[in-house]
N, C-alpha and C positions, 0 to 999 in steps of 0.2 A: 364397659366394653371389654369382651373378652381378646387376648394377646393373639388370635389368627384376625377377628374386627379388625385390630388397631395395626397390625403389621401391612392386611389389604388397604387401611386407609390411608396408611404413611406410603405405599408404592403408589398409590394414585395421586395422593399430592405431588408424589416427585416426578411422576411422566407430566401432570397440567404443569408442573412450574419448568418441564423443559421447553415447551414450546418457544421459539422466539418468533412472532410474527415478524415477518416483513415485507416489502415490496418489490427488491433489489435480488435478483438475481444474478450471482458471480460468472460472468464469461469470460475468456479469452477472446483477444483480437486478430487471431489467427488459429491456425490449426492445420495438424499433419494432414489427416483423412478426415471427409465427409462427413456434415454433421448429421447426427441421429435427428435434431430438433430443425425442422425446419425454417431458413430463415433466421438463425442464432446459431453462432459459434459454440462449439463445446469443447474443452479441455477433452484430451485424447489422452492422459492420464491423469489422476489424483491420487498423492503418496501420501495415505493417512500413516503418521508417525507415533507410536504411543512413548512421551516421552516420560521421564520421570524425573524426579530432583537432582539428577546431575548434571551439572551446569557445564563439565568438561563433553561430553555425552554429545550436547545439544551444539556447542561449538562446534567440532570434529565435522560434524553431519551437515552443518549449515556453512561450515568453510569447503567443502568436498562434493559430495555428491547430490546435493541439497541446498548448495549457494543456488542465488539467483540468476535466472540466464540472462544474456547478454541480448543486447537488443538489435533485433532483427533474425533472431532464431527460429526457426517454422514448427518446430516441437512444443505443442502447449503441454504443459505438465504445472501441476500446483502442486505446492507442499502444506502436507496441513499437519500441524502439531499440534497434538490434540494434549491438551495437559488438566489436569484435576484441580479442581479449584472449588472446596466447599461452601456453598453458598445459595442463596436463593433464586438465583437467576443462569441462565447462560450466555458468554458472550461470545465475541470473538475481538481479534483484530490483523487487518489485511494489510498488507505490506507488496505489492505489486502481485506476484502469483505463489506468496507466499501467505498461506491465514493460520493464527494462531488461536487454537479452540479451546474453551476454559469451561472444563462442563462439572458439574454439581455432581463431585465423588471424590474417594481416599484417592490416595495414590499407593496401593496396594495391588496383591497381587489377586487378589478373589476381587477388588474389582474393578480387574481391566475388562471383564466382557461388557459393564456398563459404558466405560471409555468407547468402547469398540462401535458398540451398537448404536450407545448414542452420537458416536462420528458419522454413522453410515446416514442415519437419520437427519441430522445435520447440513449434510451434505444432499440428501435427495432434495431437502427444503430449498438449500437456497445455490446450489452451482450446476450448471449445465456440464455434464460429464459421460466420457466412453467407457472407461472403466474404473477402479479402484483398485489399489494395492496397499494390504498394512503390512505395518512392519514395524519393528521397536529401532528405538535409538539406540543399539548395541550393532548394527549392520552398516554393511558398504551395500550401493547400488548400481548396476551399471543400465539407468536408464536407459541409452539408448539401443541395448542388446535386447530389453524387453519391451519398447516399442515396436521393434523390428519381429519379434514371435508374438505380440498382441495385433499386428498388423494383419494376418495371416488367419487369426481365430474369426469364428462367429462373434455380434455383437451384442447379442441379446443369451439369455441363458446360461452364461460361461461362470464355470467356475476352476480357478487353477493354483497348480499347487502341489507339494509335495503330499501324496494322496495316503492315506493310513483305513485299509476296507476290514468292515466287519471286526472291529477291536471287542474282545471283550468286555464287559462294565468291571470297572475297579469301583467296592463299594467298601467303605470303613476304611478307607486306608488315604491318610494324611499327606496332601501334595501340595507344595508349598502352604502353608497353612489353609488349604481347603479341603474339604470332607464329598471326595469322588459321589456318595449314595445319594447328594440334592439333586445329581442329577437324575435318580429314578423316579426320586420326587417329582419332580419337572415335568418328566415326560412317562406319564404310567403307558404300564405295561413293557418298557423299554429291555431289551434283552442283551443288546450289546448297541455299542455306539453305531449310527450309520457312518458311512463316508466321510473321511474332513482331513482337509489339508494340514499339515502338524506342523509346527514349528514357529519359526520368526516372520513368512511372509507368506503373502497366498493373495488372489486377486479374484474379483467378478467384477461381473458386465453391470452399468449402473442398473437396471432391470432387477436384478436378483438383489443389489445389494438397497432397493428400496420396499422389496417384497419381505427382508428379513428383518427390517429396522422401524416396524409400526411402535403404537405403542405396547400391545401387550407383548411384544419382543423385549421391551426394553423392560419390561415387566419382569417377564424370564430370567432376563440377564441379573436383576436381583440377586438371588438365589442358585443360581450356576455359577459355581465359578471357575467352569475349564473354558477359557476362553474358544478356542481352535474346535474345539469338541461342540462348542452351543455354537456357533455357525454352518459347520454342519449337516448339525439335529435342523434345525432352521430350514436350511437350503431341502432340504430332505421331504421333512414333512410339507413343506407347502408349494413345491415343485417337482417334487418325487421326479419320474424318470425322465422326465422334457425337461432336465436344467441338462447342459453340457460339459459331463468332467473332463478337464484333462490334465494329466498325471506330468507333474514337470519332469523332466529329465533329468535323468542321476545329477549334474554336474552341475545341472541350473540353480540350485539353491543350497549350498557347503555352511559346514560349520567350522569357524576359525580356528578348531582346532579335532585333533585327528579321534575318531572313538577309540583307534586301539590303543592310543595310550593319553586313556582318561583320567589321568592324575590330576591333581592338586596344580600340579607345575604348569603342566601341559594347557589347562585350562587358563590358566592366571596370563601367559602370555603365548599366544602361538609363532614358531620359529618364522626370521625373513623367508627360506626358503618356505616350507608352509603355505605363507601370504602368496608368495608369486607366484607358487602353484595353482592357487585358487583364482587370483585376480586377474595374471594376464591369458590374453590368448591362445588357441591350440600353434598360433603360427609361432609364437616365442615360449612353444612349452607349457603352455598351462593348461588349464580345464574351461576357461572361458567362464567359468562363474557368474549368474545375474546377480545372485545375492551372496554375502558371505555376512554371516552372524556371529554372536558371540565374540564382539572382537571389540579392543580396548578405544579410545579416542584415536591413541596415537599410530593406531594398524586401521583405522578407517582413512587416518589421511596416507596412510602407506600404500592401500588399495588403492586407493584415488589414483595417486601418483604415479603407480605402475600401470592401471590400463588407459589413462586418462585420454591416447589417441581414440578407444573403442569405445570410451562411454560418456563420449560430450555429447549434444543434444543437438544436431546441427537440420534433422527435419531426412534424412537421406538415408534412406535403407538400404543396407550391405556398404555403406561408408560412411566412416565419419572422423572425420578429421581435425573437426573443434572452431570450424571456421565460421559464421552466419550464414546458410542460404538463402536462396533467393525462395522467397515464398511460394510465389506461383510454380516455380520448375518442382519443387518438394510436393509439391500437391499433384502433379502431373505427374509425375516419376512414380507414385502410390497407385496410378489407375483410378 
């Protein structure tokens, strides 16, 4: 068997052995806004998380903005930790609205778009869901800033995100140990990248994010390895101009530490002032930040703790105060 035979035959083995059949479709027992699926509740968000072998990482995110909510919250949101685990099969395991994803790969950086793709895929199969949001365990989140501007969007076709149009192609040239040119492989004729949200976080409507994660997606994601860039190419090619971008807002998605002084230092720990600028609100000075990336364990719980009144999950748009509402008035207050 020639080495292109055996390489198509080993990528076809590993999409048949991802399949997990089953029966059991994951809902929530409440929910902020109207379900898309008639008749079944659906999570009004899903935080696919790519974590990695940091155990401190994983605490920070699961004690903060990613502990479990309190019950009698009107905000369904799941957290799904999607972590690598080489093997023959894929699993999971659930924890209230928490699921832990164990899918057949490195934990490497060429291939998170497998992680990525294979979550989306995951996710179409077995949770009834409004949208999706990844993101790596290096970030703070302030759910419920982005419930309240996911509240607002279309439900079907969205894709959002810090937007990067018409990039160049970088080919031959080594990023994080991957080789930019698989991707002209991938996609002949490619002349520069289309459209794609860059960075640590970026969100679609479950629609798009079941349209980009078949199998020969996952196929793709082999041999690609900019992850942000092959969703994109994705959303692009099999949606072209009927998907909906929208370009998040300068403030909406920060990095934990400042570009103009990209040092060694500066990256390693970002200053408290820094943090507070990112995390609290324009009313006590900040930027309001959804996302803030690249930031240590112990500046994820520092975020927390600074907007913690703005980004509890209470079901209530334009407040939130941390307290449980009432379910029905959270549903009627939405229209």
């Amino acid at each position: 068997m020639s080495g292109t035979a055996l390489l198509a035959a080993c990528v076809v083995a590993r999409i048949a052995q991802f399949r997990e059949p089953t029966s059991v479709v994951l809902a929530p027992s409440h929910e902020c806004w109207p379900s898309v699926y008639p008749g079944a509740p659906a999570y009004d968000l899903v935080v696919v998380i790519a974590v990695g072998a940091n155990a401190l990482r994983r605490e920070a995110l699961r004690e903060s903005w990613a502990a479990p909510h309190a019950a009698g919250t009107a905000c369904s949101v799941m957290h799904l930790l999607a972590h690598a685990a080489p093997g023959p099969r894929v699993y999971h395991r659930r924890t209230g609205d928490e699921v832990l994803l164990f899918l057949n790969t490195t934990d490497t950086y060429e291939r998170l778009p497998v992680k990525v793709i294979g979550s989306l895929q995951w996710l179409s199969a077995h949770v009834r869901y409004k949208y999706v949001l990844k993101t790596d365990d290096d970030a703070w989140i302030c759910t419920h800033a982005l419930l309240e501007t996911f509240g607002a969007f279309p439900r079907e076709r969205l894709y959002w995100g810090k937007m990067n149009t018409r990039h160049a192609l970088i080919a031959n040239v080594t990023h994080h140990g991957s080789v930019h040119s698989a991707f002209t492989r991938a996609f002949d004729g490619a002349t520069r990248y289309s459209t794609y949200a860059f960075g640590a976080a970026y969100a679609l409507s479950a629609d798009v994010a079941a349209t980009i994660s078949d199998a020969s997606a996952l196929g793709v994601a082999e041999h690609v390895h900019i992850e942000d860039v092959l969703v994109g190419e994705l959303i692009s090619r099999r949606l072209g101009s009927s998907v909906r971008v929208r370009d998040a807002r300068r403030s909406a998605i920060s990095l934990g530490y400042t570009r103009q002084q990209d040092s060694a230092s500066t990256r390693s720990r970002a200053t408290h002032w820094h943090l507070r600028r990112l995390c609290t609100a324009a009313a006590d000075g900040g930027k309001g930040s959804m996302i803030v990336h690249r930031i240590f364990p112990q500046q994820v719980r520092t975020c927390a703790a600074m907007a913690a009144r703005r980004c509890a999950c209470d079901g209530r748009v334009g407040r939130c105060d941390g307290r449980p509402a009432n379910v029905s008035q959270a549903v009627s207050g939405l229209g």
